[in-house]
ROROMI-120299 format. One line per 3 residues: number of its first residue (from 0); their letters; for each residue x, y, z of C-alpha. Coordinates in nm, 4 decimals, m for minus. Last residue first. Example, Ala and Ser with C-alpha at 12.3 -4.5 7.8 and 13.67 -1.06 7.14 Angstrom:
2
1> SA> 1.3670/m0.1060/0.7140 | 1.2300/m0.4500/0.7800
***
This chain:
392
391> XXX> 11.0154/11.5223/10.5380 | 10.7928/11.5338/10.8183 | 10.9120/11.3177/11.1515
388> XXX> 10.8564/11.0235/11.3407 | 10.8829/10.8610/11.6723 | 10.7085/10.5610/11.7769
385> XXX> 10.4111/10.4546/11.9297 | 10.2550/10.3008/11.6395 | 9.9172/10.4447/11.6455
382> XXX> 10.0200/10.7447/11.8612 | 10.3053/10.8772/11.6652 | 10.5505/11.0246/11.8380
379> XXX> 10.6420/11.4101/11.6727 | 10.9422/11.5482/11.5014 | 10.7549/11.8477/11.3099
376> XXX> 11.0946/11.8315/11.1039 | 11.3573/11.6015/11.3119 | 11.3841/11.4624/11.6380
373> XXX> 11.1336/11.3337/11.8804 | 11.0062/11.5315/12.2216 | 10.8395/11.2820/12.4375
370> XXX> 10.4972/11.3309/12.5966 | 10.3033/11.1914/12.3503 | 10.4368/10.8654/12.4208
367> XXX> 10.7959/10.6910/12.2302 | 10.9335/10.4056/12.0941 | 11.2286/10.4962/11.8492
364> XXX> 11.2097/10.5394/11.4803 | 11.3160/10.8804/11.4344 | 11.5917/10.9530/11.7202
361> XXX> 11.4415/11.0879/12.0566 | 11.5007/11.4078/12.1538 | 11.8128/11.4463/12.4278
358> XXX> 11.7394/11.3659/12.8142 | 11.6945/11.6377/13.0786 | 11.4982/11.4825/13.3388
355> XXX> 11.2272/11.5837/13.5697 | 11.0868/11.7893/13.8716 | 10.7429/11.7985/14.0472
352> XXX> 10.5234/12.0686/14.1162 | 10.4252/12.1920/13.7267 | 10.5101/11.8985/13.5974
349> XXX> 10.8654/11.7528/13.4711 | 10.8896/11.3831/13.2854 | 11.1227/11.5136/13.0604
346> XXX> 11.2660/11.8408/13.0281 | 11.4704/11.8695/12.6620 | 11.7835/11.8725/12.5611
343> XXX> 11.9737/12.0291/12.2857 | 12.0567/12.3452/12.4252 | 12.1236/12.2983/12.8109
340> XXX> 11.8125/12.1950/13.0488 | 11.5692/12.4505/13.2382 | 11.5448/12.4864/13.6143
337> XXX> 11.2146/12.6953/13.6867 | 11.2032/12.8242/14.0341 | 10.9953/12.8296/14.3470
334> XXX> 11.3152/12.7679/14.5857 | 11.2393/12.4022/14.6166 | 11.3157/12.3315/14.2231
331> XXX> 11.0649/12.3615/13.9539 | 11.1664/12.1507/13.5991 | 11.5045/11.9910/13.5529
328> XXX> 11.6791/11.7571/13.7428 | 12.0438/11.6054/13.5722 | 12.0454/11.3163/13.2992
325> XXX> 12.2023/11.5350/13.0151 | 12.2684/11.8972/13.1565 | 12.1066/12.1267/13.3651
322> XXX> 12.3246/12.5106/13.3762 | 12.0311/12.5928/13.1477 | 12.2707/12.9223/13.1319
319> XXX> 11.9851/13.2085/13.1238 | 12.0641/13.3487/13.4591 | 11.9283/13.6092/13.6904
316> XXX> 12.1454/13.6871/13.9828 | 12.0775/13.4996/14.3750 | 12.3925/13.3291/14.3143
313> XXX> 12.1624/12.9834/14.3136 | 12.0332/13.1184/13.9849 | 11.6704/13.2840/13.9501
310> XXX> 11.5711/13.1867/13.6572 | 11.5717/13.2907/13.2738 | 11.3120/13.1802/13.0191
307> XXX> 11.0395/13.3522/13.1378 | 11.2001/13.7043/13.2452 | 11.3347/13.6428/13.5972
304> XXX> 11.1562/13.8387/13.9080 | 10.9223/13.5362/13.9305 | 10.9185/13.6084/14.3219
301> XXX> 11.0285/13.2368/14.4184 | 11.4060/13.2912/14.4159 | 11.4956/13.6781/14.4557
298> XXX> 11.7035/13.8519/14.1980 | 12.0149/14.0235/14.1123 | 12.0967/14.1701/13.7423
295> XXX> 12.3119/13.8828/13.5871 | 12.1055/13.7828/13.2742 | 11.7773/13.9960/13.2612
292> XXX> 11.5136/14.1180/13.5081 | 11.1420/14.2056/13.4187 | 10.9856/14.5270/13.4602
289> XXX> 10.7738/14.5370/13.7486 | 10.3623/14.5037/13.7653 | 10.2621/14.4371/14.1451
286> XXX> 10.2061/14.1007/14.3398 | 10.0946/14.1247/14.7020 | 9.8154/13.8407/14.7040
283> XXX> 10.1477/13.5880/14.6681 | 10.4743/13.7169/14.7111 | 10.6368/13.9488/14.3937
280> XXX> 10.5889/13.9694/14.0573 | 10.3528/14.0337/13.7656 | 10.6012/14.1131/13.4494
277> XXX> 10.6656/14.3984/13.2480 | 10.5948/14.5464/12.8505 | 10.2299/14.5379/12.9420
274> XXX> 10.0838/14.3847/13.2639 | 9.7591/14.1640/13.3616 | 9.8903/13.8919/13.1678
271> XXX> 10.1668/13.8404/13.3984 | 9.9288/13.7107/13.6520 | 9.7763/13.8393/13.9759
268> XXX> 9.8461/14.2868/13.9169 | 9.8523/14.5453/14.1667 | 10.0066/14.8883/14.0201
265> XXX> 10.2997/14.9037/13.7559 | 10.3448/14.8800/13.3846 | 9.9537/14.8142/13.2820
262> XXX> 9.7170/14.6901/13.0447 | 9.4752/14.8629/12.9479 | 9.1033/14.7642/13.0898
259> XXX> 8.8341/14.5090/12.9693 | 8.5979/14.4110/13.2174 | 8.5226/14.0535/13.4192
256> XXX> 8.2638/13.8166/13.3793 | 8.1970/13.5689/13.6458 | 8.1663/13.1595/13.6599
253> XXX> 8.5401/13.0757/13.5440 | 8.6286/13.3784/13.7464 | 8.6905/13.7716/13.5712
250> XXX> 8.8653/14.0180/13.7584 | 9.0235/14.1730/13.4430 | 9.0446/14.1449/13.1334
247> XXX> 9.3286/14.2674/12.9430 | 9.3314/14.4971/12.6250 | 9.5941/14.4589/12.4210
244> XXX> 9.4185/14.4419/12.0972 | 9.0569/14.3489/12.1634 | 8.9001/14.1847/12.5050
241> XXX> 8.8049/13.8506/12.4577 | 8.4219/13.7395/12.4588 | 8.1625/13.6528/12.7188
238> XXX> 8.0371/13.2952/12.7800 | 8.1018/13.2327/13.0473 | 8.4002/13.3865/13.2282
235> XXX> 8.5709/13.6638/13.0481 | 8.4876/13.9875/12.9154 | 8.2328/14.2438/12.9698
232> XXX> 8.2893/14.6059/12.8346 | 8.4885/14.8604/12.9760 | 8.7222/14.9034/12.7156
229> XXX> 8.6119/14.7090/12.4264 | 8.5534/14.3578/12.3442 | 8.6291/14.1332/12.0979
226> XXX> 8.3743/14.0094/11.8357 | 8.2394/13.6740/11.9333 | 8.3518/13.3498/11.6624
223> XXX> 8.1966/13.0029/11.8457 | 8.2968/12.6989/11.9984 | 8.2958/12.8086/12.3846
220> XXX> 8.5009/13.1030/12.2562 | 8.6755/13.1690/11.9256 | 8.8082/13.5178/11.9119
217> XXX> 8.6726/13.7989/11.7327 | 8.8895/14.1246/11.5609 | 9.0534/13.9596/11.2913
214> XXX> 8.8380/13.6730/11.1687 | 8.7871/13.3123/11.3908 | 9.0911/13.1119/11.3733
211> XXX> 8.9203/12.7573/11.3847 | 8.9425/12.5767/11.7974 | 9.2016/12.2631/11.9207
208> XXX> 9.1500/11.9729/12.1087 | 8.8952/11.8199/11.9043 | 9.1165/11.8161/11.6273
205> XXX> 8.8218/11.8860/11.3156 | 8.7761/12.2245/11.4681 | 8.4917/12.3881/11.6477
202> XXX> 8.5047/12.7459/11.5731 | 8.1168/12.7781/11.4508 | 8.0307/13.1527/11.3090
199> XXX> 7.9148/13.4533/11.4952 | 8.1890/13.6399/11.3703 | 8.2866/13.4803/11.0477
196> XXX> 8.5217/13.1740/11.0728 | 8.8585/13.2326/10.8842 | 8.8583/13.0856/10.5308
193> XXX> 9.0533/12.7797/10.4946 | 9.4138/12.6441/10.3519 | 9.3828/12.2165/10.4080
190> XXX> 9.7303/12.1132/10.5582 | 10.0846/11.8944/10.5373 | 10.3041/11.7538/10.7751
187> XXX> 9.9976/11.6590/11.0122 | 10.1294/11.7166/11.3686 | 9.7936/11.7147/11.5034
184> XXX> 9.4891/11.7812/11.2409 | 9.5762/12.0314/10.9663 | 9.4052/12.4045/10.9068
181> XXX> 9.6332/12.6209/10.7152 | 9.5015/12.9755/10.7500 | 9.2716/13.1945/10.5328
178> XXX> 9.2204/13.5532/10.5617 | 9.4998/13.6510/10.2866 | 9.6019/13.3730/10.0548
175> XXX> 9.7715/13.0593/10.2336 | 10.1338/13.0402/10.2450 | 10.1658/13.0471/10.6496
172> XXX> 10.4688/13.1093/10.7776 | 10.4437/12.9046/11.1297 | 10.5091/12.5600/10.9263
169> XXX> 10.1559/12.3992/10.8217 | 10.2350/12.3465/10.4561 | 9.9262/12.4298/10.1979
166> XXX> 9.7170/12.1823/9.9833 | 9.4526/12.3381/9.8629 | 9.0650/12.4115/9.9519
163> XXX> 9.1206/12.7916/10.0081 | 9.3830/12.9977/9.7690 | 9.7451/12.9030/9.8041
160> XXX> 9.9059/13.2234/9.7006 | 10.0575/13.3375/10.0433 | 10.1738/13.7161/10.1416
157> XXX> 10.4733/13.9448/10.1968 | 10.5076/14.3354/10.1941 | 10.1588/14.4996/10.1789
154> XXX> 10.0342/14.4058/10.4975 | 10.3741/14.5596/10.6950 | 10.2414/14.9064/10.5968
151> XXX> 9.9279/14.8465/10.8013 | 10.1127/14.8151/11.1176 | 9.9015/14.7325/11.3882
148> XXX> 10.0042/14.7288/11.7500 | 10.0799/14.3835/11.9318 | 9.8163/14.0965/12.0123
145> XXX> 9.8524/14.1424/12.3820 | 10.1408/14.3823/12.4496 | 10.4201/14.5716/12.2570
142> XXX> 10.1550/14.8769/12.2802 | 10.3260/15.0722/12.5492 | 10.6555/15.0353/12.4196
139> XXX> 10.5946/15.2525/12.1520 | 10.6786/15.1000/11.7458 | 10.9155/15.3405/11.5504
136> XXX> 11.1346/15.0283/11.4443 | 10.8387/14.8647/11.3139 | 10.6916/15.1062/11.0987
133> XXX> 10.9916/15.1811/10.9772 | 11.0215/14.8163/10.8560 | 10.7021/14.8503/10.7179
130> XXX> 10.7830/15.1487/10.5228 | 11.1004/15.0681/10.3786 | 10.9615/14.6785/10.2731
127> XXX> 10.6597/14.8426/10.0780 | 10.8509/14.8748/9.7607 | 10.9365/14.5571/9.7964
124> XXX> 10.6383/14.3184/9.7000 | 10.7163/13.9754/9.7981 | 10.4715/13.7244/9.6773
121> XXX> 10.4330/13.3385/9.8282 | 10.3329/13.0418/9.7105 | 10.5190/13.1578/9.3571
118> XXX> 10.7988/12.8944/9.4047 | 11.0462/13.1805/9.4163 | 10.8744/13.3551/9.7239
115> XXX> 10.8316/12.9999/9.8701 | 11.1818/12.9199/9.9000 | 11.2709/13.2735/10.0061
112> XXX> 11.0171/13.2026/10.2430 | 11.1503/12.9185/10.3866 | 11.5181/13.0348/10.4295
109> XXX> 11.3531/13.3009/10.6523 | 11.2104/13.0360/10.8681 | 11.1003/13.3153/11.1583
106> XXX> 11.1108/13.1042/11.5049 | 11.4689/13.0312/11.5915 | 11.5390/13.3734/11.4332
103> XXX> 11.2914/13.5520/11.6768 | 11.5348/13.4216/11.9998 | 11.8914/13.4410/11.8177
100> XXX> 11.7589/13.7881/11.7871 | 11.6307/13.8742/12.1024 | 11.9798/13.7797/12.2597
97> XXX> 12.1587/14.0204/12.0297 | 11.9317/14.2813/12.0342 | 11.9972/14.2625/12.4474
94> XXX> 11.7929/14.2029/12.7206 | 11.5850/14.4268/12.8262 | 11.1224/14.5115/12.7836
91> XXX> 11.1053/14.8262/12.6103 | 11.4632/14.8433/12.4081 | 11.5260/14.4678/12.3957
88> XXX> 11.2031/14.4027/12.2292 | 11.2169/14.6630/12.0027 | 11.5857/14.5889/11.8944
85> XXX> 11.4577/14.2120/11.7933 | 11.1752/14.3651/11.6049 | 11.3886/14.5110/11.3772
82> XXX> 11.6292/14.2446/11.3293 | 11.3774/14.0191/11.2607 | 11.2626/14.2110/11.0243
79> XXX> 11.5635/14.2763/10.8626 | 11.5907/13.9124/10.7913 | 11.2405/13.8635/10.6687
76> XXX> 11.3729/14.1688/10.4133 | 11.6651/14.0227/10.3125 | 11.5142/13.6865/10.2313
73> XXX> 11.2275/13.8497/10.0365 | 11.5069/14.0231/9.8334 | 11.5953/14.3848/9.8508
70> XXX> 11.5667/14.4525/10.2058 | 11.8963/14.5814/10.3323 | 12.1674/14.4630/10.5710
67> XXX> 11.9783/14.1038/10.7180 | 11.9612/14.0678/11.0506 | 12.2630/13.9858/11.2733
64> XXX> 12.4267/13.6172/11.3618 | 12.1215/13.4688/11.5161 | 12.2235/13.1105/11.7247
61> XXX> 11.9721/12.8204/11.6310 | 11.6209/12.7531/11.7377 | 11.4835/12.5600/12.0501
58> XXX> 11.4045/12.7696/12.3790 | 11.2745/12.4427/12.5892 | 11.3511/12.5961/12.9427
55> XXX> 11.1057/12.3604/13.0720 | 10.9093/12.1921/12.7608 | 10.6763/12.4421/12.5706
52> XXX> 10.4000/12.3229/12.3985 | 10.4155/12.3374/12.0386 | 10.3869/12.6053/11.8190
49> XXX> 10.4591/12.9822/11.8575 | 10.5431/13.1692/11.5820 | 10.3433/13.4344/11.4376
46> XXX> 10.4651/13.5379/11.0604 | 10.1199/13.3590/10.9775 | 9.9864/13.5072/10.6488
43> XXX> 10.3105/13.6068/10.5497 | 10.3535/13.9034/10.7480 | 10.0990/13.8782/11.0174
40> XXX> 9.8090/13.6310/11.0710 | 9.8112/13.3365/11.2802 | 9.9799/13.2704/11.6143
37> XXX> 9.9483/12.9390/11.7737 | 10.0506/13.0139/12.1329 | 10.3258/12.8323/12.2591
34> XXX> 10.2422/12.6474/12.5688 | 10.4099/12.8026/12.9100 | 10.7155/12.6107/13.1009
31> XXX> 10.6604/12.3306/13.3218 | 10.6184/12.0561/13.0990 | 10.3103/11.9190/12.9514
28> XXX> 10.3539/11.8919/12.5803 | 10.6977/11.9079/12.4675 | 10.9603/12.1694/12.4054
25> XXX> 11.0908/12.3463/12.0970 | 10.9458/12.6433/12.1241 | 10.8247/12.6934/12.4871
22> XXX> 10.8127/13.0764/12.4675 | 10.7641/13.2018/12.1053 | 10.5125/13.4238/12.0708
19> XXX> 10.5057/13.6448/11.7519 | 10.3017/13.8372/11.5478 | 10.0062/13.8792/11.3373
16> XXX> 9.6431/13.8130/11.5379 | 9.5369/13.4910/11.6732 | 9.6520/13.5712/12.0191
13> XXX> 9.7276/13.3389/12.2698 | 9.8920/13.5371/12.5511 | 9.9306/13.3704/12.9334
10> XXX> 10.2289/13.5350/12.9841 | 10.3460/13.8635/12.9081 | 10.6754/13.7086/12.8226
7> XXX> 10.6701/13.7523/12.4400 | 10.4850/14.0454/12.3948 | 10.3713/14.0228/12.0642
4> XXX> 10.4687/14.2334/11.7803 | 10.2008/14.2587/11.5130 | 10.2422/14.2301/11.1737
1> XX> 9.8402/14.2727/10.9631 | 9.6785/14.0609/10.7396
***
């Protein structure tokens, strides 16, 4: 296992390495912001977060107070890392720690692996904490993107128990032994732990609409493990592999291969993915790499100047105030931007050209379609009975 720190607004990202990615959380399934990757790996097995689909402006979590002060208890430390990670985020890409950290905290359970540490599905060893957390701190800008850099002294700190063929939860920390995950169909509230798939292996999973995490260093693709690529190898199209770490490929089609190259800060880009620690902006066929824009700094509608869960406000500043509220439009306005809905409500209805709703999550029990966000722990809608439900 190995932490890795995600770029969290590079776009496009799905990494099944350590780390975390968590635009969209708490949204539903086809809305207008970006899916959630499905991060695996990292402290505690999966200290990735990610998850559902993202609805518009669908940030979820609760409001971070500080990380933790030292790291003498598992809860300390998850705390701490947080922290950590929260002040390299706001040093190489804006924002503030502050801001980061009510971000990571509404994805790292800490509380959840304090409960696991004592219930021996998890093991904390602390006299690696130190060194992993430095490890963090010291992290260079440059390699924030893709899957993250590696820091080996963060594999030593916190791990799962639950060895293959058992019973493990599916929450983003992950208490299945080193190089399994926790495989579960849908919104399943509880999981099979299995080995990762073998490089050259079959990544077809059991949910149809989802792929097997294939071992570090290969990525599933057209239902089985490749190897990442290098720099300057093919990548892309079909059926070549992924390009390793944070590698980005580029000028591949759906028919074409393209190459692995570094990502970059500035030059020509077409999607965020093709930058590091900045964003692809600008009009259309002139878009360069720039370094995103926070809350307040000025800003021109339409040119995706805003990091991802900001927009550009009618002011003409960058804004993260979700100034939507119950029953007002949501989604993309007329001015190319992405109006998001106050804490507590979600988009509904919204599509990537048309605008929706914001309505609160449906209470457990009421009728509901895939599309609705429900209430509760893994709140989902149940297909067979159409109604909304929720783990215990």
């Amino acid at each position: 296992m190995s932490l890795s720190i995600v770029c969290v607004a590079c776009g496009g990202s799905s990494s099944t390495h350590g780390g975390i990615d968590a635009r969209g959380s708490g949204g539903s399934t086809g809305s207008a912001d970006d899916a959630g990757s499905t991060e695996t790996g990292g402290i505690a097995g999966s200290m990735g977060a990610g998850g559902s689909a993202g609805s518009t402006g669908g940030t979820g979590g609760s409001t971070g107070t500080g990380g933790g002060a030292g790291s003498g208890t598992a809860l300390e430390f998850c705390n701490s890392v947080t922290q950590a990670m929260s002040s390299v985020i706001a040093r190489c890409i804006g924002g503030t720690d502050a801001y980061w950290f009510t971000f990571y905290s509404a994805a790292f359970d800490c509380q959840r692996v304090s409960v696991d540490v004592a219930a021996g599905r998890m093991v904390y060893d602390q006299s690696h904490a130190a060194a992993c957390l430095s490890s963090i701190e010291g992290v260079d800008c440059s390699a924030i993107a893709g899957s993250g850099p590696s820091l080996p002294a963060c594999t030593q700190v916190l791990w799962g128990t639950v060895p293959a063929g058992q019973a493990c939860s599916p929450d983003p920390m992950s208490d299945c032994v080193p190089g399994a995950y926790c495989e579960h169909v849908g919104y399943a509230c509880s999981g099979i732990c299995l080995t990762r798939v073998a490089v050259n292996g079959s990544c077809q999973s059991l949910d149809s609409d989802t792929t097997l995490p294939c071992v570090a260093g290969a990525h599933c693709v057209s239902g089985v493990c490749l190897a990442d690529a290098n720099e300057g190898q093919a990548c892309g199209g079909y059926p070549s592999p992924t390009c390793a770490g944070d590698l980005r490929c580029l000028g591949a089609t759906s028919i074409a291969s393209g190459t692995c190259h570094a990502a970059a800060n500035s030059g020509p880009c077409t999607d965020n993915s093709d930058c590091s620690s900045s964003g692809c902006m600008g009009p259309t066929g002139a878009k360069t790499c720039q370094r995103w824009k926070f809350a307040g700094e000025s800003c021109t509608p339409g040119q995706g100047e805003c990091w991802p869960l900001l927009y550009c406000g009618a002011d003409g500043k960058c804004t993260d105030a979700r100034a939507a509220t119950q029953n007002q439009a949501c989604g993309p306005d007329t001015r190319g931007e992405i109006v998001g809905c106050a804490a507590g409500l979600y988009c509904s209805g919204a599509t990537s050209t048309t605008m929706g709703t914001c309505v609160p999550p449906k209470a457990l029990g009421d009728p509901c379609t895939w599309l609705d966000v429900c209430s509760g722990t893994r709140g989902h809608c149940d297909t067979s009975t159409q109604k909304c439900v929720a783990c215990n």
